[in-house]
C-alpha positions, 0 to 999 in steps of 0.5 A, a space after each residue: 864798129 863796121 856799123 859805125 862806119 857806115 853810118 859816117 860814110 853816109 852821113 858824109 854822103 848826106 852833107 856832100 849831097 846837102 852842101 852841092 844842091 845848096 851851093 848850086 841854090 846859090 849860083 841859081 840865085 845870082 845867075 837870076 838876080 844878074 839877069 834881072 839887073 840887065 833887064 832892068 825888071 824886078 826881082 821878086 821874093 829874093 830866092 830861087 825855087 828848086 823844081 827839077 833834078 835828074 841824073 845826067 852825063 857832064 861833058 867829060 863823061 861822069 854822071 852829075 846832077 842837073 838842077 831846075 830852078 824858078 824865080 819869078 820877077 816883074 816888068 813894071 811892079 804889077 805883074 808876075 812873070 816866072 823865069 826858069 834855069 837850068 844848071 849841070 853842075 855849076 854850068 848854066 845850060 838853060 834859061 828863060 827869063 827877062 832878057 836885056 833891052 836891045 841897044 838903041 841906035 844913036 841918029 
């Protein structure tokens, strides 16, 4: 019985672990594809790709997991450029990527 038990706390464990790195994935994939948008470049392969995870201290103090993610993107359909960000939770704490075009000044 007791084997049983610990058996489904780590399968719980597995699940909570599985369903947190995917939803992250997804945060990762929509933070990517807004940047993209507002850059006016083109998003590439339609995912993210994880690259990176460690353990880290949240703000409040707790231990959590930061995850490193990659896309890749072009400027005019030829080239390859790749972007990478970073999320402590499901905050964004870092990223490099295409960046919005400066406003143009009317005269």
């Amino acid at each position: 019985m007791p084997t049983l038990i610990l058996l489904m706390i780590l399968g719980a464990a597995v699940v909570s672990y599985w369903s947190a790195g995917r939803a992250a994935a997804e945060r990762a994939e929509a933070l990517g594809r807004e940047a993209c948008r507002r850059a006016g470049v083109q998003w590439l392969d339609q995912s993210v790709h994880a690259t990176g995870l460690r353990l880290c201290r949240h703000d409040n103090g707790w231990l959590g997991l930061e995850r490193s993610f990659r896309f890749d993107y072009s400027i005019d359909g030829e080239d390859r450029h790749a972007g990478r960000l970073v999320l402590r939770g499901d905050k964004l704490i870092a990223f490099s990527g295409p960046v919005s075009p400066p406003p143009t000044q009317l005269h």
